[in-house]
N, C-alpha and C positions, 0 to 999 in steps of 0.2 A: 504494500500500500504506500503509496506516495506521501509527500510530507503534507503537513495539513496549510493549506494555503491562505495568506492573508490578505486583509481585505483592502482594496483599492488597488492589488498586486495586476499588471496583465501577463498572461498567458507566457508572454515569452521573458519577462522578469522573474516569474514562477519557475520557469525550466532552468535558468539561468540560477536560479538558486538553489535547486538541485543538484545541478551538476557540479557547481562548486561541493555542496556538503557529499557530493557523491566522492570526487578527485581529492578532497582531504581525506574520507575514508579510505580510499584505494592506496593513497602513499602511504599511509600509517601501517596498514595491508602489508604492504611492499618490505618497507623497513623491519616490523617487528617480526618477519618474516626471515629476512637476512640473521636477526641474531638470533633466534631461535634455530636454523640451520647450524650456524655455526655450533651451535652448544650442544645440537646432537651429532656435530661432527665429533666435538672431544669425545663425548661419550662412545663414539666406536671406535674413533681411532686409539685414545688414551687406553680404556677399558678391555671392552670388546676383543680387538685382533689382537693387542699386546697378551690378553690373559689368554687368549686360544694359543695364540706361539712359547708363550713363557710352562702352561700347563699349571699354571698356577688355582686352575678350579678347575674340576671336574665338569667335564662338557654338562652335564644334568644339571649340576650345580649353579654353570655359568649362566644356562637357557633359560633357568628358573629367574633369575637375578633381571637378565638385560630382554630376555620376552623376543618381541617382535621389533626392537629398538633397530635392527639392521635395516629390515623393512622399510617402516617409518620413514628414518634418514632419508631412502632413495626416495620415497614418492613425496617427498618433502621437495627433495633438490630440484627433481622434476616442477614442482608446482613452483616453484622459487623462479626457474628459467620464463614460463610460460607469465605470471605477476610481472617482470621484470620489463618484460617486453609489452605490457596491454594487455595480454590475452587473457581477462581477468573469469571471462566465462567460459570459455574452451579447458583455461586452466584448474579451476575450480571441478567442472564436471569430469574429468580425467581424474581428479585427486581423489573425489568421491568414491570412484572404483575398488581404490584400494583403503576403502575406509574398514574394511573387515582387520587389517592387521593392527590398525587401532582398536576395533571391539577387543581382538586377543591378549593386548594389553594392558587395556582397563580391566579387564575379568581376572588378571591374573597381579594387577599392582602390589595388593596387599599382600598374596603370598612372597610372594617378588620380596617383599618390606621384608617379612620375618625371616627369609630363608639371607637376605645382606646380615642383617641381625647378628643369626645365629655362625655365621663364618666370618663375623669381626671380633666373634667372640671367641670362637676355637681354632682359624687360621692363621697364625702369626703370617705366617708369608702374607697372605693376603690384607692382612692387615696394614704390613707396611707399604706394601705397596700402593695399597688404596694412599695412605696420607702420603708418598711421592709424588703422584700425580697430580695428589690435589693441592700441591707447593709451587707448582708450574703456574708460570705469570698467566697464562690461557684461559685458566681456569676462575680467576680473578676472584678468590677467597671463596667460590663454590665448593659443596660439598658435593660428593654423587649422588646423596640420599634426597638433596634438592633438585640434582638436573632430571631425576629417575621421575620425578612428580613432572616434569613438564608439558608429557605427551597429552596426559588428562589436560592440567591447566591449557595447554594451543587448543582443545577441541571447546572449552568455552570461549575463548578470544574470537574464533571459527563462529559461532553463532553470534554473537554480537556484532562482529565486522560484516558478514553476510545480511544479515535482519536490517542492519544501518544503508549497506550497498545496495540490496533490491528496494527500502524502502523510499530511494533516490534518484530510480530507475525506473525510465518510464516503460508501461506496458508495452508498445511497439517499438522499443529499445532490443533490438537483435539478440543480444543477450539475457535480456528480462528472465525469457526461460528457464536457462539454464543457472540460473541466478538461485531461482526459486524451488529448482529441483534438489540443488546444492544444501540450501539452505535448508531444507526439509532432512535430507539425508545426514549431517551434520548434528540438526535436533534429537535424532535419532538415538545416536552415539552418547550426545552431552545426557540425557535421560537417561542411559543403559549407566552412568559413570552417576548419573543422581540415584539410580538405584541401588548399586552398587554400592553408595557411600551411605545408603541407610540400612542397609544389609549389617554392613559391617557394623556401624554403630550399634544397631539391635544386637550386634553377638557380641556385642562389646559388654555391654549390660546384661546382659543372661549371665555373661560367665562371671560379672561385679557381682551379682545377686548369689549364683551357686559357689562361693568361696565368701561371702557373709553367711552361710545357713551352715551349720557343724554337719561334719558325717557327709555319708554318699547316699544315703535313702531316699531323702529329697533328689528328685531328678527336675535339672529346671531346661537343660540342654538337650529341647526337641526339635526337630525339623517343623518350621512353619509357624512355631510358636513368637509373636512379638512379647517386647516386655511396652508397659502401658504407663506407668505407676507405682510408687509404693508411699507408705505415711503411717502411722500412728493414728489409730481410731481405740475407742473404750467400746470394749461387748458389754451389751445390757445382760444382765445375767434370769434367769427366769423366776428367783425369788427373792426376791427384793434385798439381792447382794451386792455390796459394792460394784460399781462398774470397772472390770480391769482392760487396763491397757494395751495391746496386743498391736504387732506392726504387721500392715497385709502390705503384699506386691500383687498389681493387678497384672496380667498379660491377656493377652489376647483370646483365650480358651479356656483362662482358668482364675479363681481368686486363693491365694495362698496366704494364710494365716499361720502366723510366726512367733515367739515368745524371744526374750533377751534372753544370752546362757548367764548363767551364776557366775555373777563377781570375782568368786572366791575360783575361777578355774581360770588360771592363767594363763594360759593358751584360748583359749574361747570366751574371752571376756564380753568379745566386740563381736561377737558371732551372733545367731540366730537356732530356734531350733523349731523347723519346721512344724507344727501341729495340722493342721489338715488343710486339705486342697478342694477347691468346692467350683466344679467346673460350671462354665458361663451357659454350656447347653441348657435349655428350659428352665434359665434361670429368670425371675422379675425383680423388678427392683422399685422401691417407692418412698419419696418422703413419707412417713408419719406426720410429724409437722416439721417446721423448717423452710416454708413457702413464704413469709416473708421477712424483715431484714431482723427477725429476733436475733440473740446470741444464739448461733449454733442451732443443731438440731437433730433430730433418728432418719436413718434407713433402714427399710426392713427387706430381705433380700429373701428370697423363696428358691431353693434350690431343689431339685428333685428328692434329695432322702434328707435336707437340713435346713432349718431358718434361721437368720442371723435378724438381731438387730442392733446397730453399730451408729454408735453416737460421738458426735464434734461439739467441738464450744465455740467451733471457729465458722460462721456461716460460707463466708468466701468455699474455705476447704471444704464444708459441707456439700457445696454447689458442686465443686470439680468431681468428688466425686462420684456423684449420681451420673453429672455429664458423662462423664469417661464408662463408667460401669452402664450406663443405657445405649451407648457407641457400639461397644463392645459387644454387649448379647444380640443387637443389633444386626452385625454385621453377621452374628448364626442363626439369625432368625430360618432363613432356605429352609438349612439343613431340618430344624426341628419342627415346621410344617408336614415335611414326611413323614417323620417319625410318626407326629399327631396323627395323622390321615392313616396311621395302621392302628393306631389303641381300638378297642373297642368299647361298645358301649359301658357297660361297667366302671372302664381305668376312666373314661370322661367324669361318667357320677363321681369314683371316688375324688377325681380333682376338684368338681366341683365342690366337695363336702369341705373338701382342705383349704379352698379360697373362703368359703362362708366360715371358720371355725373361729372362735379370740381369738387375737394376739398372744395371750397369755399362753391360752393353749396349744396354739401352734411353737413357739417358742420352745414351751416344755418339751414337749415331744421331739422336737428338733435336736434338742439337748442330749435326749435320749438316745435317738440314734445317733449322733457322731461320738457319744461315747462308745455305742457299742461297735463303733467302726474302726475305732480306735484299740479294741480291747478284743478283736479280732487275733488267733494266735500266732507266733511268730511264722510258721511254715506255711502259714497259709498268705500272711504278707509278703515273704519272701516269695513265693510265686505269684503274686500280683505284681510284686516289682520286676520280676523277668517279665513279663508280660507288658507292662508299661514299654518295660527297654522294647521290645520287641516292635512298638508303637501304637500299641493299643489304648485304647483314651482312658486315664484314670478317673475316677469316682469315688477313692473311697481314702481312709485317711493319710495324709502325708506322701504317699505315691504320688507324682506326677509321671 
């Protein structure tokens, strides 16, 4: 889309203003093009062919590290030739071809990260070597761990110079086309590397979460599983007992309620220890009150075999969490349609009995059973939890 035009402007002052914001985009282009080339030149010539000839990493080792970076380079230098000269849409659609050795790249950065990591850590050779080259005036106080990010960082540069150039560029402009094919193609990529970067963060947080919780029986490291949340809520207890304190982490599939370990164990001070996991499937959720700007207020959560009711002093917090916990069972709604659509008559009545029962009394009962979920004997949890691992969806205490 063209830039938006202002008023009193004619026609051919409009084009004329284009093309200037077009031709300062296209040299900016050009330039940040140039040094970009060069930096993936250190990077295969310094790195690359020096460590293939030296045998200083093991071919696996080294593919793992530098990816498709050889690749890259060339179809880089290629598109460097064709920018240099005009050919800013010939050049551009040509580069797209080989945008796959970019996908290979980004999908592979972070391993890429940890496997440099781990052989600066147990390769003395390579270790020094790496700081040699990164002594060399060329390199201009760069690290490799910074040039290694670059290929990602050029494919966002790539969509904004592109978005700024078609959007400067008139429709019956010869190149419009492939302008816009480019840029499409391009988006593609920077998405595949936005996903990618939230991939990782979620596994970043799974594994924060599963080295706060003591022991291996809590399993929080499942495929497909997001993390959502976690905080300090007080369980209303069913007789008129103190409310205690308990921290839940919400994810994606499931709510895990957690206790602090004893003080007194000095290794596990700052730990967690799981108590039970109460999956989002056919779960509801509701203010009690809390609806409006009081202090704080209850949620009552209705889970297939458990009810919680979980209270804040903090409204704000109050709020997020309904939000986030109504998002969430939300997004399983599909699945547990089906499910519904096979109960039969009876399992409906009994649901319905369960929706019309107190509070009070649904609470007790609730109580009831996740005690006895919990009190379940050790051989029989131990096979629930191989069966978890296996990926089967947990339901009952502490198992995920």
């Amino acid at each position: 889309m063209l830039g938006q035009e202002h008023p009193g402007c004619s026609i051919q002052e409009q084009r004329e203003r284009w093309q200037r914001k077009r031709s300062r985009t296209a040299r900016e282009l050009v330039q940040t093009e140039q040094r970009y080339c060069q930096q993936l030149q250190l990077i295969t010539t310094f790195f690359v062919e020096i460590l293939k000839a030296k045998g200083t990493l093991k071919q696996n080792v080294r593919e793992a590290i530098f990816s498709s970076i050889k690749d890259i380079q060339s179809a880089n230098q290629s598109l460097l030739v064709h920018l240099e000269n005009g050919y800013f849409g010939k050049g551009l659609a040509q580069f797209c071809t080989h945008l796959h050795h970019y996908t290979v790249y980004v999908d592979n950065i972070y391993n890429a990260n940890k496997v440099l990591v781990v052989q600066l850590k147990k390769n003395k050779a390579f270790r020094r070597f790496k700081k040699l080259q990164e002594a060399r005036p060329e390199f201009n106080s760069h690290k490799l761990e910074d040039l290694l990010q670059l290929p990602a960082q050029r494919i966002h540069q790539y969509k904004h110079f592109l978005e700024d150039v078609t959007a400067n560029t008139s429709p019956d402009h010869p190149e419009f086309e492939q302008l816009s094919k480019s840029f499409h193609e391009v988006t593609k990529v920077f998405q595949r590397i936005e996903d990618n970067t939230r991939r990782h963060e979620n596994h970043l947080q799974l594994c924060r979460v599963q080295k706060l919780l003591k022991g291996k029986r809590t399993k929080i490291l499942t495929s497909g599983r997001w993390y959502i949340r976690e905080g300090w809520l007080n369980m209303v207890p069913q007789k008129g007992d103190d409310a205690k304190p308990r921290m839940f982490f919400l994810f994606s599939d499931v709510l895990l309620q957690a206790k602090r370990c004893s003080p007194l164990e000095l290794t596990n001070g700052e730990k967690f220890v799981g108590q039970h996991a109460y999956p989002l499937q056919d779960c509801t959720v509701e203010k009690v009150f809390g609806h409006t700007r009081s202090k704080g207020g209850l949620l009552s959560l209705t889970f297939p075999k458990a009810n919680l009711l979980l209270m804040s002093n903090n409204q704000e917090d109050l709020n997020d969490w309904h939000q986030n916990l109504s998002a969430a069972i939300r997004k399983l709604e599909p699945t547990a349609t089906v499910i519904h659509q096979r109960e039969d008559r009876r399992g409906e009545q009994a649901r319905s009995r369960k929706r019309h029962m107190p509070l009070a009394d649904a609470t007790e009962r609730a109580q009831t059973a996740a005690e006895q979920d919990c009190s379940v004997p050790k051989r029989v949890r131990e096979s629930d939890e191989a069966g978890a691992s296996a990926g089967s969806s947990a339901s009952s205490c502490v198992i995920l």
